[in-house]
C-alpha positions as CSV (number, residue, x, y, z in Angstrom):
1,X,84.8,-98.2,-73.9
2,X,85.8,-95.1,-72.5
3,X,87.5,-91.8,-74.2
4,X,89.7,-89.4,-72.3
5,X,89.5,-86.0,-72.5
6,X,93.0,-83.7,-71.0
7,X,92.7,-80.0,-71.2
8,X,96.0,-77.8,-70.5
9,X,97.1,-75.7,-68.1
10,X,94.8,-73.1,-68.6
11,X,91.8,-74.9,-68.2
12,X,93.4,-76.7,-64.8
13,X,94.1,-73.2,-63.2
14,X,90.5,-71.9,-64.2
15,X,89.0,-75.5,-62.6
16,X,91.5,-74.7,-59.4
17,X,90.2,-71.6,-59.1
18,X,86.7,-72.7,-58.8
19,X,87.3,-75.5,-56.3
20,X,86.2,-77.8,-58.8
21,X,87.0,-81.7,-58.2
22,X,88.2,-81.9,-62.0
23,X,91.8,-80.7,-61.2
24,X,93.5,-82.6,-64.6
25,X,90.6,-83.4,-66.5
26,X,87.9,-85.9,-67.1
27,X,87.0,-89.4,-68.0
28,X,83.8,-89.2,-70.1
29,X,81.9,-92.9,-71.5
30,X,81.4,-93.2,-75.4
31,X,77.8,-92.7,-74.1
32,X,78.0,-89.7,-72.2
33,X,76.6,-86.9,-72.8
34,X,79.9,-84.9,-73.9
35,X,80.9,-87.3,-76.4
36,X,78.0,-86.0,-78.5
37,X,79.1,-83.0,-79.3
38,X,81.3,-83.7,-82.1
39,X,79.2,-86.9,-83.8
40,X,75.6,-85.9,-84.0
41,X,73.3,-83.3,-84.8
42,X,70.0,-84.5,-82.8
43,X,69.3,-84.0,-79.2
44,X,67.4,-87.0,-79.5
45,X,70.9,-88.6,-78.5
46,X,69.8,-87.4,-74.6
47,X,66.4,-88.5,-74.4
48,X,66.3,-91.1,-72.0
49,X,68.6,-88.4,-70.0
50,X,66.1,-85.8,-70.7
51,X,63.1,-87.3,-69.9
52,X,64.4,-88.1,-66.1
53,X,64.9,-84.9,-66.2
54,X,61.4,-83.5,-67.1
55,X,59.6,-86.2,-64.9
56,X,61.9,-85.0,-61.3
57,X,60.9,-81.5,-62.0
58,X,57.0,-83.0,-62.2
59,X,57.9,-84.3,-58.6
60,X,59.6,-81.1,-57.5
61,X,56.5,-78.8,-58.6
62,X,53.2,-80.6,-59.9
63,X,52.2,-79.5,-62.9
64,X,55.3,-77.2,-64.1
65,X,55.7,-80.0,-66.7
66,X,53.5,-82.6,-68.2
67,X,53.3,-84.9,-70.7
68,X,51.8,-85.0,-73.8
69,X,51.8,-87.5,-77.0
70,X,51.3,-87.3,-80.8
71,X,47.6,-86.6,-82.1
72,X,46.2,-86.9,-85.7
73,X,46.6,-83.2,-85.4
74,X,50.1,-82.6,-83.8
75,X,52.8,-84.6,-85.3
76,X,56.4,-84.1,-84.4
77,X,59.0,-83.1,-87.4
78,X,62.1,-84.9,-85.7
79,X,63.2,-87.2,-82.7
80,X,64.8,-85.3,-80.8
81,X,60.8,-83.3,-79.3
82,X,60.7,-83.8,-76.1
83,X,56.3,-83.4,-75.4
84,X,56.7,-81.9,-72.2
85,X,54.7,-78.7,-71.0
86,X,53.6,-76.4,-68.3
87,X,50.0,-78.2,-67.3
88,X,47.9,-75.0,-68.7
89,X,50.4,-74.8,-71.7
90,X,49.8,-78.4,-72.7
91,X,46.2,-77.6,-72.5
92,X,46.1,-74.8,-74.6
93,X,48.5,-76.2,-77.0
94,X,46.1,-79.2,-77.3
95,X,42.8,-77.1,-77.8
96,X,44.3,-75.2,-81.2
97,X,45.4,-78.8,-82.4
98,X,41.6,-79.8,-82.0
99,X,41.2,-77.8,-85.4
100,X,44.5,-77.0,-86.9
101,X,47.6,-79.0,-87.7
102,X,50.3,-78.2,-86.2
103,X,54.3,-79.4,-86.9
104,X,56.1,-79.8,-83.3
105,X,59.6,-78.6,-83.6
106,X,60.7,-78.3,-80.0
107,X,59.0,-78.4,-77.0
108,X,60.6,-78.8,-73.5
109,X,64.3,-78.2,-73.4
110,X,66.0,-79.9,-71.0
111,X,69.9,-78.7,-69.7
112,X,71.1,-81.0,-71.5
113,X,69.6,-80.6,-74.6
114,X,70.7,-77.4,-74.2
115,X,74.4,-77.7,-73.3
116,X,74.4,-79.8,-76.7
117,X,72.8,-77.0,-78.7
118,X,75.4,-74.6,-77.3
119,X,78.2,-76.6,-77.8
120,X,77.3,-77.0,-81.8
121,X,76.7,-73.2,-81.9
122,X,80.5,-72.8,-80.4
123,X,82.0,-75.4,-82.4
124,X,80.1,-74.3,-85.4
125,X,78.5,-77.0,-86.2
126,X,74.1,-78.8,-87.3
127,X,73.2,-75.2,-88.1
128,X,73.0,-73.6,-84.9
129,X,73.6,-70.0,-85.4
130,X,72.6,-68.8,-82.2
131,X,72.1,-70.9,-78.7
132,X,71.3,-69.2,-74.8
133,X,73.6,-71.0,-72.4
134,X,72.2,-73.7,-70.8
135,X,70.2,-73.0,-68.0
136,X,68.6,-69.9,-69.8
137,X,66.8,-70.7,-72.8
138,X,63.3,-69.6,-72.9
139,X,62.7,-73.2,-74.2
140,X,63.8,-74.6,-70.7
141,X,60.4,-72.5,-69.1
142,X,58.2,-75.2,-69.9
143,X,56.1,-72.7,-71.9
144,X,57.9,-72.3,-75.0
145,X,57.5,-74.0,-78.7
146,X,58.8,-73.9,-81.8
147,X,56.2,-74.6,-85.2
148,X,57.4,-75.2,-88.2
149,X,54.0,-74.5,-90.1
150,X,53.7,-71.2,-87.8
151,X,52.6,-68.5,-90.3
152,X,48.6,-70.4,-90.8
153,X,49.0,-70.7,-86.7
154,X,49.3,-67.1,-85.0
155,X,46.0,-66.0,-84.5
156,X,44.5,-69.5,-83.6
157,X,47.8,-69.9,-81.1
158,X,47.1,-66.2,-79.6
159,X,43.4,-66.7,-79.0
160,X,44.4,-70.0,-76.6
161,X,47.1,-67.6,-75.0
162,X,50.3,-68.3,-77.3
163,X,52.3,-65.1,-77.7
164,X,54.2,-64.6,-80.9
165,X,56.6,-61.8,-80.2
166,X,60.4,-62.9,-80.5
167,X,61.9,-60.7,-82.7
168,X,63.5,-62.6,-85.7
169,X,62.3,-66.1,-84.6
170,X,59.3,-66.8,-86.5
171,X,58.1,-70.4,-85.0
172,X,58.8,-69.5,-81.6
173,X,55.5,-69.2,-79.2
174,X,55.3,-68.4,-75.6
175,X,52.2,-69.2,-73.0
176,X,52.6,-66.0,-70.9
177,X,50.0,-66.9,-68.8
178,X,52.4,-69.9,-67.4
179,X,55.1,-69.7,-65.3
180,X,58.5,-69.7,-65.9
181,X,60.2,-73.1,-64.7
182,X,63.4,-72.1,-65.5
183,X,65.9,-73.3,-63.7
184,X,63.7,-76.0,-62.3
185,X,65.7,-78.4,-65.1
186,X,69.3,-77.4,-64.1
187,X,67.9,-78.1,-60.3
188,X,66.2,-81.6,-61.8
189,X,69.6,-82.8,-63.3
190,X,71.5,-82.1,-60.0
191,X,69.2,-84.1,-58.1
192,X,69.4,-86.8,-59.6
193,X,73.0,-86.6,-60.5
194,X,73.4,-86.5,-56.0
195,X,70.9,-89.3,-55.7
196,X,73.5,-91.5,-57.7
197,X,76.6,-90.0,-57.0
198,X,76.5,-89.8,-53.3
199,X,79.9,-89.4,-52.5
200,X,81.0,-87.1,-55.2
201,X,77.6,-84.3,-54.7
202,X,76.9,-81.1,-55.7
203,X,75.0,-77.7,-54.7
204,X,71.4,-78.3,-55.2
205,X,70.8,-74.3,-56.3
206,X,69.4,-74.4,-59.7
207,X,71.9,-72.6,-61.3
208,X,74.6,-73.6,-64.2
209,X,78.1,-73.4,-63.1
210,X,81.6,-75.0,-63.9
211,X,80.6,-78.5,-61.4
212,X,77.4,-78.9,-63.0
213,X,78.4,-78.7,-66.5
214,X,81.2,-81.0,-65.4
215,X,78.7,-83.8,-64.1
216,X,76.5,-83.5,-66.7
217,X,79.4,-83.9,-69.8
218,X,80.0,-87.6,-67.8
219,X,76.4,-88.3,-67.6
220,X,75.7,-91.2,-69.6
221,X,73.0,-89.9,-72.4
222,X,70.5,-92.8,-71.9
223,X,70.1,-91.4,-67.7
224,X,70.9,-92.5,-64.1
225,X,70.2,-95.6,-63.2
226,X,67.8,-94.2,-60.2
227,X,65.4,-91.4,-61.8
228,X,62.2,-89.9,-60.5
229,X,61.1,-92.2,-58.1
230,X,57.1,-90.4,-57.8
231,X,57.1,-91.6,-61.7
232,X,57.0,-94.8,-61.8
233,X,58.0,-95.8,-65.7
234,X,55.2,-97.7,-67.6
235,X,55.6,-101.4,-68.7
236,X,56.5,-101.1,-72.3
237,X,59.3,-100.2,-74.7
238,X,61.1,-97.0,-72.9
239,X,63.5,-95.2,-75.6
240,X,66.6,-93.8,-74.0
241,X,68.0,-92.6,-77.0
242,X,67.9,-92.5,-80.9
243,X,70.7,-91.6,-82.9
244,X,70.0,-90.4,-86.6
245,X,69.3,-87.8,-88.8
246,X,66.6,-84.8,-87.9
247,X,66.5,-84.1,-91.5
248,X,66.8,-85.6,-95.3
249,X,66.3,-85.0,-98.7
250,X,63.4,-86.6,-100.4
251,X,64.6,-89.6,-102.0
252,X,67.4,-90.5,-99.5
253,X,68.0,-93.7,-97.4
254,X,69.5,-93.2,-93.8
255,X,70.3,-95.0,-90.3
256,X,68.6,-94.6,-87.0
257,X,69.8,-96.5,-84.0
258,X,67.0,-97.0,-81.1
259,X,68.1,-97.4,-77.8
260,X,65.5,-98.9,-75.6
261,X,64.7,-100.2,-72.7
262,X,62.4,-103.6,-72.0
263,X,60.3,-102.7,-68.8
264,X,57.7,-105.0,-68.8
265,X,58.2,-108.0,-67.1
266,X,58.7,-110.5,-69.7
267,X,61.6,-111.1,-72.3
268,X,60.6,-110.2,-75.8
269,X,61.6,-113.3,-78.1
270,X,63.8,-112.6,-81.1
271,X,60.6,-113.7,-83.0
272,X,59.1,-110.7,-81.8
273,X,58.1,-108.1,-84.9
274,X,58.6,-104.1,-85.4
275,X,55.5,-103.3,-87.4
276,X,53.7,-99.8,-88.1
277,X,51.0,-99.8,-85.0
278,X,47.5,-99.9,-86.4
279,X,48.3,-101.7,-89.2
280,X,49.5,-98.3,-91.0
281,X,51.8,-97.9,-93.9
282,X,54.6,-95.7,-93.2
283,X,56.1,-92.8,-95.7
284,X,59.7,-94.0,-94.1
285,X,59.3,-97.5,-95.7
286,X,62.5,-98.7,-97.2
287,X,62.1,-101.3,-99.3
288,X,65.5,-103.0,-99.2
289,X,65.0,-103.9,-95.7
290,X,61.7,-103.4,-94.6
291,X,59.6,-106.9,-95.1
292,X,56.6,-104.0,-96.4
293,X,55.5,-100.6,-96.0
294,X,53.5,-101.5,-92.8
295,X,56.5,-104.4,-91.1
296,X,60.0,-103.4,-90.8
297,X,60.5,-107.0,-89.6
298,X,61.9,-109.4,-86.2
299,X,63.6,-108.2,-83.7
300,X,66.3,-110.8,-84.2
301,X,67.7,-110.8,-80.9
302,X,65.7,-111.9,-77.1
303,X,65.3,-109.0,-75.0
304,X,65.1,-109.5,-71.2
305,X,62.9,-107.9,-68.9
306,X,64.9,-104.9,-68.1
307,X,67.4,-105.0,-70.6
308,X,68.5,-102.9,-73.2
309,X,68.9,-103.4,-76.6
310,X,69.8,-101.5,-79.6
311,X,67.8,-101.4,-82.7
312,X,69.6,-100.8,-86.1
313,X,66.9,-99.7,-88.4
314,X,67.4,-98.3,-92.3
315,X,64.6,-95.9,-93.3
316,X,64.1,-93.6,-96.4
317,X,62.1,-90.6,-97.7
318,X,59.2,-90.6,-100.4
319,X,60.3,-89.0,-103.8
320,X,59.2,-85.8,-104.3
321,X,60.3,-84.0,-107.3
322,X,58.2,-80.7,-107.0
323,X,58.6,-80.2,-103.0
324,X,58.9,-77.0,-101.9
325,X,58.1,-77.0,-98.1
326,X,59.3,-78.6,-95.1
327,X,57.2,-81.7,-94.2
328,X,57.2,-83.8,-90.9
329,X,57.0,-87.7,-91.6
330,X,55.9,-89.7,-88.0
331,X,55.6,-93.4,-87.7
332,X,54.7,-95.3,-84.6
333,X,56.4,-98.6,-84.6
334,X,54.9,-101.4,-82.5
335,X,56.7,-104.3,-81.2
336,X,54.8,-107.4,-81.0
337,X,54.7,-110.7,-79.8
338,X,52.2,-113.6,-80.8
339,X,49.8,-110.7,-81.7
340,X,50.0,-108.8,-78.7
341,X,51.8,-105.3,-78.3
342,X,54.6,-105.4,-76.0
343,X,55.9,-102.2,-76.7
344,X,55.9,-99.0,-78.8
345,X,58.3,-96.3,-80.1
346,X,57.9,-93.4,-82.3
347,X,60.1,-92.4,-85.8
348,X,60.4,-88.9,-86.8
349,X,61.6,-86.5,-88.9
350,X,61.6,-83.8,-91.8
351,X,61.8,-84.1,-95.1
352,X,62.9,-80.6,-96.6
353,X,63.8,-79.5,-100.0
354,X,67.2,-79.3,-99.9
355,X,67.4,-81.9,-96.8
356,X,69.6,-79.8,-94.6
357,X,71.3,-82.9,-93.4
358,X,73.8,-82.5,-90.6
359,X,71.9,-80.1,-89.4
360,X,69.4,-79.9,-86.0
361,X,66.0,-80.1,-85.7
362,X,66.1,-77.7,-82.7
363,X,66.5,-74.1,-83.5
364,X,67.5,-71.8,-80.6
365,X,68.6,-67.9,-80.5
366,X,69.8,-65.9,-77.7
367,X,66.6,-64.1,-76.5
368,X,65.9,-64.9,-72.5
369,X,64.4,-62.8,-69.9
370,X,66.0,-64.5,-67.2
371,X,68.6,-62.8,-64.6
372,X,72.3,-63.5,-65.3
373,X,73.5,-65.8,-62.0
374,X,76.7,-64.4,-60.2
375,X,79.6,-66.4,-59.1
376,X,80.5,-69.8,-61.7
377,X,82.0,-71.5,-59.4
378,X,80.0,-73.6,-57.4
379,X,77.0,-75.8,-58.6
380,X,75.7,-72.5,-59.6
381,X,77.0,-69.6,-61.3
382,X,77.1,-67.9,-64.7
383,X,76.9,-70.9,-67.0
384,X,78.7,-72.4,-69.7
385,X,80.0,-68.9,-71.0
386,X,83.4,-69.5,-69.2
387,X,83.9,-72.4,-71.1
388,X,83.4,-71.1,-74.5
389,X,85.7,-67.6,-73.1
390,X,88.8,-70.5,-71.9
391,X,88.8,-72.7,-75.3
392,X,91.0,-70.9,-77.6
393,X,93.9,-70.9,-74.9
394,X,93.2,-74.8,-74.0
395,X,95.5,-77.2,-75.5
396,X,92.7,-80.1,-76.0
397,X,94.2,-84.0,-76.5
398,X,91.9,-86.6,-76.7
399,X,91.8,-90.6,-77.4
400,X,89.6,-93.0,-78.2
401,X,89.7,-96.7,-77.2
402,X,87.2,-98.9,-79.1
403,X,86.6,-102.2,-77.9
């Protein structure tokens, strides 16, 4: 299943002009991460893509980004969080949610996260009133975070070293006493995009140009088939991508598809069963088709070792009449197999008043302290701003092919 994308002249010229390989356009996959800009609203969509990401830029500097998981403390309002931090900003993160509860809207940013969040901004589209261009959002230092629940948080976040001093973005928090990785992601992606494209490589520089974003727009969302090679992934259930909502009204039913990967080293049987690890109930139980609130069910199809397989999974939000604030709903699902776990994933997102569906979970603005890049027209360059300056004189076609 492919798509193909033509821009006009214009856009031909302006890729000529740059030396760019593209000289008539591009052949993007229904899975890549430029076909997402027009049918989603989470960047949960890139995860698998993102996480690659993240872990290469743990091999290029140790400790500019680390891991970090769900606590009874720190819950995540949506898919699409990516729990990566600076080492000492994961720390100090982790010692406020010792005593306080805190609602993870965005961690990490990964480019391509970012190009997605950019692209909705300039198309108008999942809320996104303002987005940096990739490459430069503070949220791409590895020492950035949005909160939803911020306003009970400041002066426990400040006293672990959490700045709270964007002007007109309330959840936003910066670690100052981190550095600033960024860059390091935009160098992540073109590493890896060279270590499985050999013959058709680009500048290793760190900086967002016109060949980057090119690359990156055919990058399949779920990743490269080589990623970090000092990570080594984990036997288990890897999630590569998950396509649904970041938001719903109390009340409502919706769709997630889970895209994962089997990396253990046996098949899961169809007999296998999604249940809510621990032996939980979940607040996303939907009771025409979930077997209860703590099983959704089988997997219904045999999963081999190092296949991927898509799970189609209906959930739906609690009924709350007299809701008046945001509220983050997390479920761990566990996938197991004659009473062993084989695998976990996580489910999550907000419930709000007014359920601001079609809208992101990520929220962005233009603030960055980072240094312009010259040029555009190599690997590096000024970024995805000479894009968004050449749409309105491009004549865009496009068709879709559906097997």
């Amino acid at each position: 299943m492919t798509s193909l994308r033509t821009h006009g002249l214009a856009l031909t010229m302006l890729l000529a002009a740059c030396g760019t390989d593209l000289e008539y356009g591009d052949v993007e996959s229904e899975v890549s991460v430029g076909s997402y800009t027009t049918s989603t609203c989470s960047t949960s969509v890139v995860l698998g893509l993102s996480r690659q990401i993240a872990e290469e830029v743990g091999c290029m500097s140790p400790g500019a980004l680390v891991s970090f998981g769900p606590t009874n403390n720190l819950v995540f309002s949506s898919n699409a969080v990516l729990p990566y931090l600076s080492d000492t900003a994961k720390t100090d993160l982790l010692r406020v949610a010792d005593t306080r509860f805190i609602q993870l809207n965005s961690g990490f940013r990964t480019v391509a996260q970012q190009y997605l969040l950019y692209r909705w901004k300039q198309l108008g589209r999942c809320g996104i009133s303002a987005a940096a261009t990739p490459g430069r959002s503070n949220h791409e230092t590895g020492r950035a975070l949005d909160i939803s629940n911020w306003s009970g948080l400041v002066s426990a976040m400040a006293a672990r070293g959490w700045s709270h001093s964007v002007p007109g973005d309330p959840v936003h928090f910066d670690h100052m006493a981190s550095p600033d990785n960024r860059g390091k992601d935009v160098l992540a992606f073109q590493r890896l995009w060279n270590r499985n494209n050999p013959s058709n490589g680009i500048s290793e520089d760190g900086a967002y140009g016109p060949q980057t974003e090119s690359r990156l727009r055919q990058t399949e969302a779920t990743g490269f088939a080589t990623g970090a090679t000092c990570t080594p992934r984990q036997s288990g259930a890897d999630v590569v991508m998950i396509d649904g909502p970041d938001k719903m009204a109390p009340g409502m039913r919706g769709h997630m598809q889970i895209t994962l990967v089997n990396r253990s080293t046996a098949d899961w049987p169809s007999s296998a069963q999604l249940v809510v690890a621990g032996g939980d109930t979940s607040a996303l139980f939907d009771p025409a088709s979930w077997t209860s609130p703590s099983a959704i069910g089988a997997l219904g199809t045999e999963v081999g070792a190092g296949a991927m397989h898509v799970i189609e999974l209906d959930i739906a939000t609690p009924i709350r009449p007299m809701m008046t604030d945001a509220t983050a709903l997390f479920t761990q699902v566990a996938i197991v197999d004659g009473g062993a776990t084989v695998g976990t994933f996580n489910l999550a997102l907000t419930v709000t008043p007014n359920g601001d569906e079609d809208t992101s979970g990520d929220s962005d603005d233009e603030h960055d302290d980072a240094p312009i890049a010259s040029g555009g027209c190599s690997a590096g360059g000024r970024g995805i701003g000479w894009l968004g300056l050449a749409l309105p004189v491009l004549i865009v076609l496009r068709r879709r092919r559906r097997a």
